[in-house]
The first five atom37 places (N, CA, C, CB, O) and aatype in JSON, in Angstrom:
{
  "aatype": [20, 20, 20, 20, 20, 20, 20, 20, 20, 20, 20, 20, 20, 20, 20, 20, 20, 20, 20, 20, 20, 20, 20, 20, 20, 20, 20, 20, 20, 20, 20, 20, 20, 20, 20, 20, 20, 20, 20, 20, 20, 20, 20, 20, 20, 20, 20, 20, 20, 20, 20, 20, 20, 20, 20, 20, 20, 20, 20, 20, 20, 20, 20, 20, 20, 20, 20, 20, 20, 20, 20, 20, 20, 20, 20, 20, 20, 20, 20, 20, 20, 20, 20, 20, 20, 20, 20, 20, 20, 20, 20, 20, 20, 20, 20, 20, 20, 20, 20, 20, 20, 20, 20, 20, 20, 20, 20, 20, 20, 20, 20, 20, 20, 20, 20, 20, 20, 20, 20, 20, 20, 20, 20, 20],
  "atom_mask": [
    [1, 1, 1, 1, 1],
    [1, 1, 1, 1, 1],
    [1, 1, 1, 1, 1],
    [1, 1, 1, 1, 1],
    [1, 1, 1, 1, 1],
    [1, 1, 1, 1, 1],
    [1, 1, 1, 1, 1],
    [1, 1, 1, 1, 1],
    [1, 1, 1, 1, 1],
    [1, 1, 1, 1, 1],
    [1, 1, 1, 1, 1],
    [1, 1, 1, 1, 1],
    [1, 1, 1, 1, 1],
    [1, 1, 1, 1, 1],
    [1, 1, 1, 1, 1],
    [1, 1, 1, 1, 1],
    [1, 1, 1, 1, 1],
    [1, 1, 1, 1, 1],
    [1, 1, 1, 1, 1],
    [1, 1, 1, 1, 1],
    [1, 1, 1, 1, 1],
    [1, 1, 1, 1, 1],
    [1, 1, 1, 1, 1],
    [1, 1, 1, 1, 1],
    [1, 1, 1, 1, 1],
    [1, 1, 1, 1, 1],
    [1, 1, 1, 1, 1],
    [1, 1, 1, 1, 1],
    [1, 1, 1, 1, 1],
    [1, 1, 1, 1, 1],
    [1, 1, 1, 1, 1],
    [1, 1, 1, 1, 1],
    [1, 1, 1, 1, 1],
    [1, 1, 1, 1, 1],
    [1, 1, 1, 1, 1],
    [1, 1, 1, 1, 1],
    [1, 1, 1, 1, 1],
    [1, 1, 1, 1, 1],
    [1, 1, 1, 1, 1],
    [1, 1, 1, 1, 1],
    [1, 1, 1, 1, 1],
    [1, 1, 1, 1, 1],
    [1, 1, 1, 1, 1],
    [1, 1, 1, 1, 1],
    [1, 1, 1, 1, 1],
    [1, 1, 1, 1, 1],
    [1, 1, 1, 1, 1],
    [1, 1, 1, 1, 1],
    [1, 1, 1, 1, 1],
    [1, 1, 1, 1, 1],
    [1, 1, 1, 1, 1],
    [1, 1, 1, 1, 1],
    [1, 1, 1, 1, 1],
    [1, 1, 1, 1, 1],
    [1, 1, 1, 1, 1],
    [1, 1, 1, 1, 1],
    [1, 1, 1, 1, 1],
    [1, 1, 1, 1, 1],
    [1, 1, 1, 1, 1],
    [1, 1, 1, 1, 1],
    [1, 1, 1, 1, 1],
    [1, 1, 1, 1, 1],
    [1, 1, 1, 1, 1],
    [1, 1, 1, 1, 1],
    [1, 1, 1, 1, 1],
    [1, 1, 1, 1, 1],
    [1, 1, 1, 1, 1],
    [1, 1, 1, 1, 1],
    [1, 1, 1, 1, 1],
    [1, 1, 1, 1, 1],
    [1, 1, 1, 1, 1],
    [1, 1, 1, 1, 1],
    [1, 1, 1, 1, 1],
    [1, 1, 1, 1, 1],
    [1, 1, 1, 1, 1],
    [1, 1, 1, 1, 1],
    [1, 1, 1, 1, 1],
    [1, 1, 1, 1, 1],
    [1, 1, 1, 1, 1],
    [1, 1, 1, 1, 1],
    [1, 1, 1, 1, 1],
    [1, 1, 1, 1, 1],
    [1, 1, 1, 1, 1],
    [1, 1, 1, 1, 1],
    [1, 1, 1, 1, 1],
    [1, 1, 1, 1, 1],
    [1, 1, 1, 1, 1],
    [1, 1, 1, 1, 1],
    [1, 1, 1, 1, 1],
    [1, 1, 1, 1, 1],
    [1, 1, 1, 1, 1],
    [1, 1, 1, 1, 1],
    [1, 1, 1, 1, 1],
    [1, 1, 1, 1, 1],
    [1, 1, 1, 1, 1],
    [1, 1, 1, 1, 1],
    [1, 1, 1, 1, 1],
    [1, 1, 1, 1, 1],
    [1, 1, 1, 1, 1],
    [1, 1, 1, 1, 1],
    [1, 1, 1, 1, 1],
    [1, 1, 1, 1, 1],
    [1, 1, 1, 1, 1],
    [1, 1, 1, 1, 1],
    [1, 1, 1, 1, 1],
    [1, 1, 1, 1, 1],
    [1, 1, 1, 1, 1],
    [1, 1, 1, 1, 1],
    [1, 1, 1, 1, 1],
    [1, 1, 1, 1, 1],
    [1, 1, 1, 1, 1],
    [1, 1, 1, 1, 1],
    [1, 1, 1, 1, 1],
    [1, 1, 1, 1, 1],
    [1, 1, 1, 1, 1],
    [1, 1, 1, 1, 1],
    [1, 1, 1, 1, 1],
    [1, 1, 1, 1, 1],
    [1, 1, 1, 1, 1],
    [1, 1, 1, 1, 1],
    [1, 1, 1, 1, 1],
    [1, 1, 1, 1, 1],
    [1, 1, 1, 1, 1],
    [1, 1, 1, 1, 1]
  ],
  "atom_positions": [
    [[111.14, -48.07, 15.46], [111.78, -47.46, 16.6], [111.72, -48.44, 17.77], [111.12, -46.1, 16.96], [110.66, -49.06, 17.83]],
    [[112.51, -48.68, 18.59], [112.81, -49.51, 19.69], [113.4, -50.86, 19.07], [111.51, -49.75, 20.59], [113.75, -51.78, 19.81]],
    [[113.48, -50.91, 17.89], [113.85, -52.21, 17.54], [115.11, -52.75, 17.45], [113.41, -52.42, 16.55], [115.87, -51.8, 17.24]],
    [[115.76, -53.82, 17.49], [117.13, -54.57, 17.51], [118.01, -53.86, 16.56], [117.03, -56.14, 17.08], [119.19, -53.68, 16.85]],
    [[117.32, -53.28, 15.03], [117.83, -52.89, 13.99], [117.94, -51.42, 13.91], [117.2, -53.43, 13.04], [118.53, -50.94, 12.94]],
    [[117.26, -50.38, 15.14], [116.92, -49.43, 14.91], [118.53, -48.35, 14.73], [115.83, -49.23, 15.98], [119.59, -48.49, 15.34]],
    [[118.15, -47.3, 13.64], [119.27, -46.66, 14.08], [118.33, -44.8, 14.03], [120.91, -47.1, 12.8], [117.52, -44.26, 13.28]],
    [[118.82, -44.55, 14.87], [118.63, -42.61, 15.08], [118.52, -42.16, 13.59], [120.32, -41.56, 15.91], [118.63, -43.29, 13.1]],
    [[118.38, -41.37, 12.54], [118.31, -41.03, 11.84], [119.53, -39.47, 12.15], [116.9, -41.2, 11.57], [119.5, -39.27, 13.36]],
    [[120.06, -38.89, 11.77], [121.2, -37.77, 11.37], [120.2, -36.68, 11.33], [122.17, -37.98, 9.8], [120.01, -36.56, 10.12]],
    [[119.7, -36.12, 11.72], [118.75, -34.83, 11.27], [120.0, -33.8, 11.08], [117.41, -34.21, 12.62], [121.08, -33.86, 11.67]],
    [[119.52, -32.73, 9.99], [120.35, -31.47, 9.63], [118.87, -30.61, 9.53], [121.51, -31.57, 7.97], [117.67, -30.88, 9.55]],
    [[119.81, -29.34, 9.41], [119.2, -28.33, 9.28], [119.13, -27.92, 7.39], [119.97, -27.31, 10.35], [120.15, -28.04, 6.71]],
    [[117.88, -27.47, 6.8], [118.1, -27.0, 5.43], [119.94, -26.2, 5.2], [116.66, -25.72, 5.17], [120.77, -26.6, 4.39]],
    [[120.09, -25.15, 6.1], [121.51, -24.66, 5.58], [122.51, -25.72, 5.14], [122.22, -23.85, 6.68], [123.12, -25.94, 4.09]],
    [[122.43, -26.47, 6.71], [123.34, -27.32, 6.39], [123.02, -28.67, 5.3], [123.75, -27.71, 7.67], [123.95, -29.46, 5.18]],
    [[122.14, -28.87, 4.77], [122.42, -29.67, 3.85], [122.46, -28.7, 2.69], [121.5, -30.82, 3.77], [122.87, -29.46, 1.81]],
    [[122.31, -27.55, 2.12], [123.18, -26.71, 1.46], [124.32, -27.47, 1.26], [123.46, -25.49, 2.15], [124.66, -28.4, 0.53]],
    [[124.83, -26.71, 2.22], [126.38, -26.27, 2.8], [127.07, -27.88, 2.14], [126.51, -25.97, 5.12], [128.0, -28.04, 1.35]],
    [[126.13, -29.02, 2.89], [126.84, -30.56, 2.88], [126.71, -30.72, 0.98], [125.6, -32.13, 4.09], [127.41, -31.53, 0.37]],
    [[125.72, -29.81, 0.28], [125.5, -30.52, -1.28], [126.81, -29.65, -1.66], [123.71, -30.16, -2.38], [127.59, -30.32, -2.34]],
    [[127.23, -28.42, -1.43], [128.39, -27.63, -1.93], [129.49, -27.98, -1.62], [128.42, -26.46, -1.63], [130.43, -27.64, -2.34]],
    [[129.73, -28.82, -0.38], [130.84, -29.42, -0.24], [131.38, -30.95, -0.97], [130.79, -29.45, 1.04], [132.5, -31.43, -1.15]],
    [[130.44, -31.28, -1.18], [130.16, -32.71, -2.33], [130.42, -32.28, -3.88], [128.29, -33.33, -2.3], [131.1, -32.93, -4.67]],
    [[129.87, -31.28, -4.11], [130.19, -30.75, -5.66], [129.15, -30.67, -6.19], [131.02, -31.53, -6.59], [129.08, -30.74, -7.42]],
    [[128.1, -30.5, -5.45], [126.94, -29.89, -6.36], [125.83, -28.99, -6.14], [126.32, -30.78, -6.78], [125.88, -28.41, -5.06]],
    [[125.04, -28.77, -6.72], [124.18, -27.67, -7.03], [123.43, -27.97, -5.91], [123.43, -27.58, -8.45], [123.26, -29.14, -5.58]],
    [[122.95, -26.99, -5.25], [121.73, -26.91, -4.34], [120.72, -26.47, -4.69], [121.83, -26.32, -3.38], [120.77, -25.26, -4.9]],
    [[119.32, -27.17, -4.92], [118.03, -26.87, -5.33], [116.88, -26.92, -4.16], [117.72, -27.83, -6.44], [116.9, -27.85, -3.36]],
    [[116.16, -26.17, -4.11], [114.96, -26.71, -3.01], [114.35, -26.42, -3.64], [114.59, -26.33, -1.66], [114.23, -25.42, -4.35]],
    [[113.41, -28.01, -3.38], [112.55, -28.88, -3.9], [111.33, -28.68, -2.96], [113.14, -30.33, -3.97], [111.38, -28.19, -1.83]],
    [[110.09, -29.19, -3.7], [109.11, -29.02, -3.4], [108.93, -27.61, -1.62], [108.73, -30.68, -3.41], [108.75, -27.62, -0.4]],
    [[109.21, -26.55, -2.94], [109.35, -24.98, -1.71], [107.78, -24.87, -1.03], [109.73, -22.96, -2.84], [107.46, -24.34, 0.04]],
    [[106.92, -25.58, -2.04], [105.19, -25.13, -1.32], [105.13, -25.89, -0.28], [103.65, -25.49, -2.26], [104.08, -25.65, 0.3]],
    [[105.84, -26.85, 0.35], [105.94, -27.53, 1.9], [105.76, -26.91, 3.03], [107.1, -28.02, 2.2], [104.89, -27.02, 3.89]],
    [[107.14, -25.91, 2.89], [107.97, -25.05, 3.62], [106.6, -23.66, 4.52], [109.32, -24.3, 2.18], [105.61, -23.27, 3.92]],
    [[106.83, -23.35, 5.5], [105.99, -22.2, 5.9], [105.98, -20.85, 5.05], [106.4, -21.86, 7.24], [105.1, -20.33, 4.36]],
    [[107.6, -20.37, 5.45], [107.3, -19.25, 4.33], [108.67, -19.47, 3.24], [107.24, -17.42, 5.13], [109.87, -19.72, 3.32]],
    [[107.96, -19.29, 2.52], [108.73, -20.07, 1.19], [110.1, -18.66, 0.96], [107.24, -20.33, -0.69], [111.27, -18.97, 0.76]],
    [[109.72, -17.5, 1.03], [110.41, -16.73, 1.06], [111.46, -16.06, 1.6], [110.02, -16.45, 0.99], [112.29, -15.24, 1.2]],
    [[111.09, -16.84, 3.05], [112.32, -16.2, 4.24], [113.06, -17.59, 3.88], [111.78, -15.85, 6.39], [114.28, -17.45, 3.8]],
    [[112.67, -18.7, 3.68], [113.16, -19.86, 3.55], [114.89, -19.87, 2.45], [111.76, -20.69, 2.91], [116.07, -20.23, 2.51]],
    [[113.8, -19.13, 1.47], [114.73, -19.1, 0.11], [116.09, -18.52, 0.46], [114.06, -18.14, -1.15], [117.23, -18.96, 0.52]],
    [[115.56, -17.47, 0.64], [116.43, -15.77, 1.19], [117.4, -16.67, 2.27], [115.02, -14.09, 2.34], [118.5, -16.66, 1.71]],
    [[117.53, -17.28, 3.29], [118.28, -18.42, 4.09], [119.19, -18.89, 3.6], [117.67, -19.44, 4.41], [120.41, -18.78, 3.77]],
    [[118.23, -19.75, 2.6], [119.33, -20.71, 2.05], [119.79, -20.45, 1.29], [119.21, -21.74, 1.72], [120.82, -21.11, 1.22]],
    [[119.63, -19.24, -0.14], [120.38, -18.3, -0.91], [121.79, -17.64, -0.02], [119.27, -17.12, -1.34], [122.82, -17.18, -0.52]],
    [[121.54, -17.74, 1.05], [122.63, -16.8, 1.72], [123.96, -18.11, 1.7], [122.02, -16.09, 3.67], [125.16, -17.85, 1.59]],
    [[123.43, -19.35, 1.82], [124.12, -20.43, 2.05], [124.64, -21.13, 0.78], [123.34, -21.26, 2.83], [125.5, -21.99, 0.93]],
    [[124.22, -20.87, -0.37], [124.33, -21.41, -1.06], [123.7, -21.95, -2.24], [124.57, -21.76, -0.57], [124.15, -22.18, -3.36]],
    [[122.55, -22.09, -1.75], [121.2, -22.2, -3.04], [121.68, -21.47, -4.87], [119.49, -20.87, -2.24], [122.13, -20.44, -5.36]],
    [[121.18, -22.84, -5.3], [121.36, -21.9, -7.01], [119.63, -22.13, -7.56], [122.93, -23.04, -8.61], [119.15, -21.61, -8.57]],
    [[119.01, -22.91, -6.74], [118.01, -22.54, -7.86], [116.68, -23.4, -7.02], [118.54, -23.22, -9.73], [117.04, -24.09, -6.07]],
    [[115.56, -23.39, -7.26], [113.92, -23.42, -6.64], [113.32, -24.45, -7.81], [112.92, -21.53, -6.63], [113.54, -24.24, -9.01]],
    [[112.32, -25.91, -7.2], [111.7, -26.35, -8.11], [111.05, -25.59, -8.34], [111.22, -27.28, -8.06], [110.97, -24.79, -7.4]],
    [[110.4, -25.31, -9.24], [109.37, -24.43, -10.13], [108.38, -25.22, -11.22], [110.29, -23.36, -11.02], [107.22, -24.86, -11.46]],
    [[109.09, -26.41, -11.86], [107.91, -27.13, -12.3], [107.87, -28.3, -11.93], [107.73, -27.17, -13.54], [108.91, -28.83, -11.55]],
    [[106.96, -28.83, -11.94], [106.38, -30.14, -10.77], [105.34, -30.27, -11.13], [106.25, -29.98, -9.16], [104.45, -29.43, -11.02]],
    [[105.23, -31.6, -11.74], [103.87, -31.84, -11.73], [102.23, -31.75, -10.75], [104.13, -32.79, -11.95], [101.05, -31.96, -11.02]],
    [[102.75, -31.48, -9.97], [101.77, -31.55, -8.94], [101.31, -29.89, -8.67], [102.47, -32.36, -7.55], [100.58, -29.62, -7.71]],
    [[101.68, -29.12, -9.36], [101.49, -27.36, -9.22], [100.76, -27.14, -10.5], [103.11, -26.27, -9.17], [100.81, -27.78, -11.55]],
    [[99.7, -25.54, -10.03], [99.19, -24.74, -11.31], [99.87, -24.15, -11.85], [98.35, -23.94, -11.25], [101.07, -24.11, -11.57]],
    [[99.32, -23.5, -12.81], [100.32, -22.93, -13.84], [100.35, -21.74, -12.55], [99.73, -22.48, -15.8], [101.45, -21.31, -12.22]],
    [[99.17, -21.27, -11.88], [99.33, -19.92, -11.12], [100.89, -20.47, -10.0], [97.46, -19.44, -10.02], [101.87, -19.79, -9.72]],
    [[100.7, -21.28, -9.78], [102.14, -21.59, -8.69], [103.38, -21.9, -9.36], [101.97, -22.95, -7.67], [104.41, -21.64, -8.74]],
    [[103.48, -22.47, -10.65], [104.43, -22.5, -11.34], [105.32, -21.02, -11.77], [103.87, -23.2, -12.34], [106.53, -20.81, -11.88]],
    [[104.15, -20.15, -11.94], [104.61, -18.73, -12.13], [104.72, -17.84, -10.64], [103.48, -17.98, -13.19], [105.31, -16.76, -10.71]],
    [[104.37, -18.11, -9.79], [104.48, -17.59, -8.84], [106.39, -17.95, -8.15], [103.1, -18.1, -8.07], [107.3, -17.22, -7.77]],
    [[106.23, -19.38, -8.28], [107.75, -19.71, -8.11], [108.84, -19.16, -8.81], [107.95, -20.91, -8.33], [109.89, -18.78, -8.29]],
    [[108.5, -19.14, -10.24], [109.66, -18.54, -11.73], [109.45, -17.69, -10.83], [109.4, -18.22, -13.71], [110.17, -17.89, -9.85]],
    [[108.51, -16.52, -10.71], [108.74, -15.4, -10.52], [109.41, -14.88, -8.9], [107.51, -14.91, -10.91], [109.64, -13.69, -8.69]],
    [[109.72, -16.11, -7.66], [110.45, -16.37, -6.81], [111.87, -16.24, -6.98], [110.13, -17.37, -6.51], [112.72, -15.47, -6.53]],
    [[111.87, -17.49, -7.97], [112.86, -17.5, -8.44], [113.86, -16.63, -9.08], [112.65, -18.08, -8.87], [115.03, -17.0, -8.95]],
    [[113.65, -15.58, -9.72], [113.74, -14.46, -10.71], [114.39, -13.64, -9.6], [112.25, -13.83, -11.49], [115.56, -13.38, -9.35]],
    [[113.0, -13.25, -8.92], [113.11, -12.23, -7.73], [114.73, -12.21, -6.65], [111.67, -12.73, -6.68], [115.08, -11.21, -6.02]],
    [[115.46, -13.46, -6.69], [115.94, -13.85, -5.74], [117.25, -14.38, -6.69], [114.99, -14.78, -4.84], [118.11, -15.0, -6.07]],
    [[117.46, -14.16, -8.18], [118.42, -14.38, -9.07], [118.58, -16.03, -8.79], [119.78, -13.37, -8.83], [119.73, -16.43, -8.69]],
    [[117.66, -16.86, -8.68], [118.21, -17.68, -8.83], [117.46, -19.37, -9.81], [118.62, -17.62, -7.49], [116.27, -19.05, -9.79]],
    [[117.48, -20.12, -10.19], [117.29, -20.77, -11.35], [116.36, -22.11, -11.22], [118.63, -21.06, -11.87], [116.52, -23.25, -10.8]],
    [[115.06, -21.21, -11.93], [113.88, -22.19, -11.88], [114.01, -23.58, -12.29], [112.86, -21.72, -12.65], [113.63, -23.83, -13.44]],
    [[114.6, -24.78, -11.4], [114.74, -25.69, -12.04], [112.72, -27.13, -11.94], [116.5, -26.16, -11.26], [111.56, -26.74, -11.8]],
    [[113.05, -28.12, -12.04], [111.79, -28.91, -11.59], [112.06, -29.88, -11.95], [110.51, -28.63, -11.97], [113.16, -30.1, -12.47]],
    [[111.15, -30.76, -11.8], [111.61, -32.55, -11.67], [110.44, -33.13, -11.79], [112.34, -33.2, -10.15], [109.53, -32.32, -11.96]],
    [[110.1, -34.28, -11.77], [109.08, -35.34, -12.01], [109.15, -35.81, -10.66], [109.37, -36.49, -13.2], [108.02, -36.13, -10.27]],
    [[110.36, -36.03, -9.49], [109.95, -36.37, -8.47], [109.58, -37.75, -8.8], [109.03, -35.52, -7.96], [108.55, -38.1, -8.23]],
    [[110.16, -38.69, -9.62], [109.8, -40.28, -9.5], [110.68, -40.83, -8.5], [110.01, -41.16, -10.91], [111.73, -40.25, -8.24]],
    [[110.31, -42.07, -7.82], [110.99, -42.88, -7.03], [110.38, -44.53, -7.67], [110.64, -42.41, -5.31], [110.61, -45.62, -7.13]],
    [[109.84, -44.37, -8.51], [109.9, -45.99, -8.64], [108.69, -46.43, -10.18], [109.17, -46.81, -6.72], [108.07, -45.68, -10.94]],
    [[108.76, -47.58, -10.14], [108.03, -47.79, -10.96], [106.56, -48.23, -10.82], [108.63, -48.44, -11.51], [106.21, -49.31, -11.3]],
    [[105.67, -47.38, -10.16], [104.41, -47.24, -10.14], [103.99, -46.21, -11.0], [104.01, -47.08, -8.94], [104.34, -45.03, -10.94]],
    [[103.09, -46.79, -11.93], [102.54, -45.88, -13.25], [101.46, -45.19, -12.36], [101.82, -46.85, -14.84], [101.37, -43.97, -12.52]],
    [[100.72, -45.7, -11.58], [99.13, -45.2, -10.98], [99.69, -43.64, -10.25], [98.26, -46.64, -9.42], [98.93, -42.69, -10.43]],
    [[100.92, -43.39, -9.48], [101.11, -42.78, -8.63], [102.16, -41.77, -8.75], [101.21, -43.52, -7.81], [102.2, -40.67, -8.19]],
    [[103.19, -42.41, -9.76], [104.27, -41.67, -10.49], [104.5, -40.91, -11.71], [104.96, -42.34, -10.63], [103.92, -41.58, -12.57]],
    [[104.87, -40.17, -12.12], [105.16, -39.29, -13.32], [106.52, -39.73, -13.32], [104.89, -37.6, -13.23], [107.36, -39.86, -12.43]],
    [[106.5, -39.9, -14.45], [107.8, -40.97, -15.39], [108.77, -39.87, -15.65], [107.25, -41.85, -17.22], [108.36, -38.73, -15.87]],
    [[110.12, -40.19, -15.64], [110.99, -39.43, -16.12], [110.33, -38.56, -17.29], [112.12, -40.24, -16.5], [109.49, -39.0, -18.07]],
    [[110.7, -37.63, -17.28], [110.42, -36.73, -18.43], [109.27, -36.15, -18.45], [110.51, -37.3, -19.6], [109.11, -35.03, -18.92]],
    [[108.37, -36.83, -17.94], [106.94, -36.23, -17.5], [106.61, -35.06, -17.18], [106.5, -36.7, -16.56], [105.41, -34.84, -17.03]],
    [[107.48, -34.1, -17.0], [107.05, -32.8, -16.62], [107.87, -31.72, -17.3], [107.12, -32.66, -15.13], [109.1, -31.73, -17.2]],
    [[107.12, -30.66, -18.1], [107.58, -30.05, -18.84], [108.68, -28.55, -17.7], [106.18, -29.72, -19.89], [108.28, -27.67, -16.93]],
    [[109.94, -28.91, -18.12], [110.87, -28.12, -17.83], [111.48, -27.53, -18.93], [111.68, -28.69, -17.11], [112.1, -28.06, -19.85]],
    [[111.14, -26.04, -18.66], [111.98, -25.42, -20.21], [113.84, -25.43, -19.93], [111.37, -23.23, -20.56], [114.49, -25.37, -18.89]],
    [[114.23, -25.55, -21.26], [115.73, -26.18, -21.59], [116.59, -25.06, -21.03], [116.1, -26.48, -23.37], [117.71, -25.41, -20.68]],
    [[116.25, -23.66, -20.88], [116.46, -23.0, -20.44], [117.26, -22.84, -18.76], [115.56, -22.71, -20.81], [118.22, -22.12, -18.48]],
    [[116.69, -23.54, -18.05], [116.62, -24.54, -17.09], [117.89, -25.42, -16.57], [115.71, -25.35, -17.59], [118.79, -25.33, -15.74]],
    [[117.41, -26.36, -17.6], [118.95, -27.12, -17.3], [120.14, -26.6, -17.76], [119.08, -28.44, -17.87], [121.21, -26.92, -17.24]],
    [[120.01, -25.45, -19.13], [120.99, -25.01, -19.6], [122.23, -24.05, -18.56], [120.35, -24.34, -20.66], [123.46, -24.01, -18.6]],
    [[121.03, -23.23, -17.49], [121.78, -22.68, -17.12], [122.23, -23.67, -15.44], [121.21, -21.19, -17.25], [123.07, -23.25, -14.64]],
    [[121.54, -24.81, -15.28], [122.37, -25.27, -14.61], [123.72, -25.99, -14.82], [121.76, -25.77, -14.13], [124.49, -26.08, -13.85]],
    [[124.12, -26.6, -16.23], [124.95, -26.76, -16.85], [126.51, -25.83, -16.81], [124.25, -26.78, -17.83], [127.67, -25.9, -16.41]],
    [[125.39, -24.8, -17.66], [126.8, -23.49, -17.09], [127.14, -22.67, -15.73], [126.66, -22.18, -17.91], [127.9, -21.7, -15.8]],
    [[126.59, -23.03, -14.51], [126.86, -22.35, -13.37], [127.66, -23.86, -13.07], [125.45, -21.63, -12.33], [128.72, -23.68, -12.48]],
    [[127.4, -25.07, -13.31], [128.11, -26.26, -12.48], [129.71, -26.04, -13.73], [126.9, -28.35, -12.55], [130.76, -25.98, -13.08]],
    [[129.85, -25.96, -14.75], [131.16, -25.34, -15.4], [131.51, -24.99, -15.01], [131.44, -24.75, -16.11], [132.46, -25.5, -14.42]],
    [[131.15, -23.48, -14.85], [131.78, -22.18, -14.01], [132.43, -22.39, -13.17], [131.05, -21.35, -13.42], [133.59, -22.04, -12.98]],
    [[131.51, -23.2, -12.35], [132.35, -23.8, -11.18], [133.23, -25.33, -10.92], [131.4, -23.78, -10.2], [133.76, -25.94, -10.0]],
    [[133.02, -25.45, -12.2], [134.42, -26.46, -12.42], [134.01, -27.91, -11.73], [136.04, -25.75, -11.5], [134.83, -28.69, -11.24]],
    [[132.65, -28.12, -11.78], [132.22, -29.18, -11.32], [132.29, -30.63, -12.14], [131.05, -28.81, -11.03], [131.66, -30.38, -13.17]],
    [[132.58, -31.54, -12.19], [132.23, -32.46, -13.03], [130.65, -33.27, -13.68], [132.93, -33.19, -12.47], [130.08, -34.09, -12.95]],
    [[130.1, -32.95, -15.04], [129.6, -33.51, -15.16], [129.16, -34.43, -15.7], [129.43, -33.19, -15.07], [129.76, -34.4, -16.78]],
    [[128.18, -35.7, -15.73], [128.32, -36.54, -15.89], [126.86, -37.18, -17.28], [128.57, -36.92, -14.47], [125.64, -37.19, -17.12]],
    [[127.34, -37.43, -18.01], [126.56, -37.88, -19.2], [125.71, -39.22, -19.18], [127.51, -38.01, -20.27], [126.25, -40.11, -18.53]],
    [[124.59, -39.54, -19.7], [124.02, -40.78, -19.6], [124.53, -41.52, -21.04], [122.33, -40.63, -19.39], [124.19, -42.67, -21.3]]
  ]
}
């Protein structure tokens, strides 16, 4: 900050980056929800905006918070997804692609809500 190179950063609000992932063509997930103050008024927000679905597995959660989220998730119709959350290739600090058990269930139905909605998707 103060520097020759500096630039402001864009701050948004959670809705609106919703709003900005639905206008791009894709799914809106919130990620790591145990951050957030109340995870519930949070959801209920951004469900109103757009939200399809809540990390739920993450390596870094108990099974008691893993089920507490599904069962967020559930509560609120919308689709327990989760991630490994890697950014790079540090073994000491990172969980590797695939590293975290997400039932297929999961991606399946994110698959068919991004159909539904006529989204394009894209294969490795």
């Amino acid at each position: 900050k103060g520097g020759p190179a500096y630039a402001e950063r864009e701050k948004m609000t959670p809705v609106e980056v919703v709003e900005l992932i639905l206008r791009a063509g894709g799914l809106p997930v919130l990620v790591h929800p145990l951050t957030v103050g109340s995870v519930e008024m949070m959801v209920i927000e951004l469900k109103a905006a757009g939200l399809v679905g809540i990390e739920a597995y993450y390596n870094g959660y108990t099974v008691d918070k893993v089920n507490t989220l599904v069962s967020l998730a559930n509560k609120h119709s919308l689709i327990a997804s989760g991630g490994s959350d890697y950014h790079g290739l540090d073994a000491n600090t990172e969980t590797m692609i695939g590293g975290v058990y997400v039932p297929l269930e999961s991606a399946e139905r994110l698959v068919a809500l991004a159909q539904q909605r006529g989204l394009r998707l894209v294969s490795s």
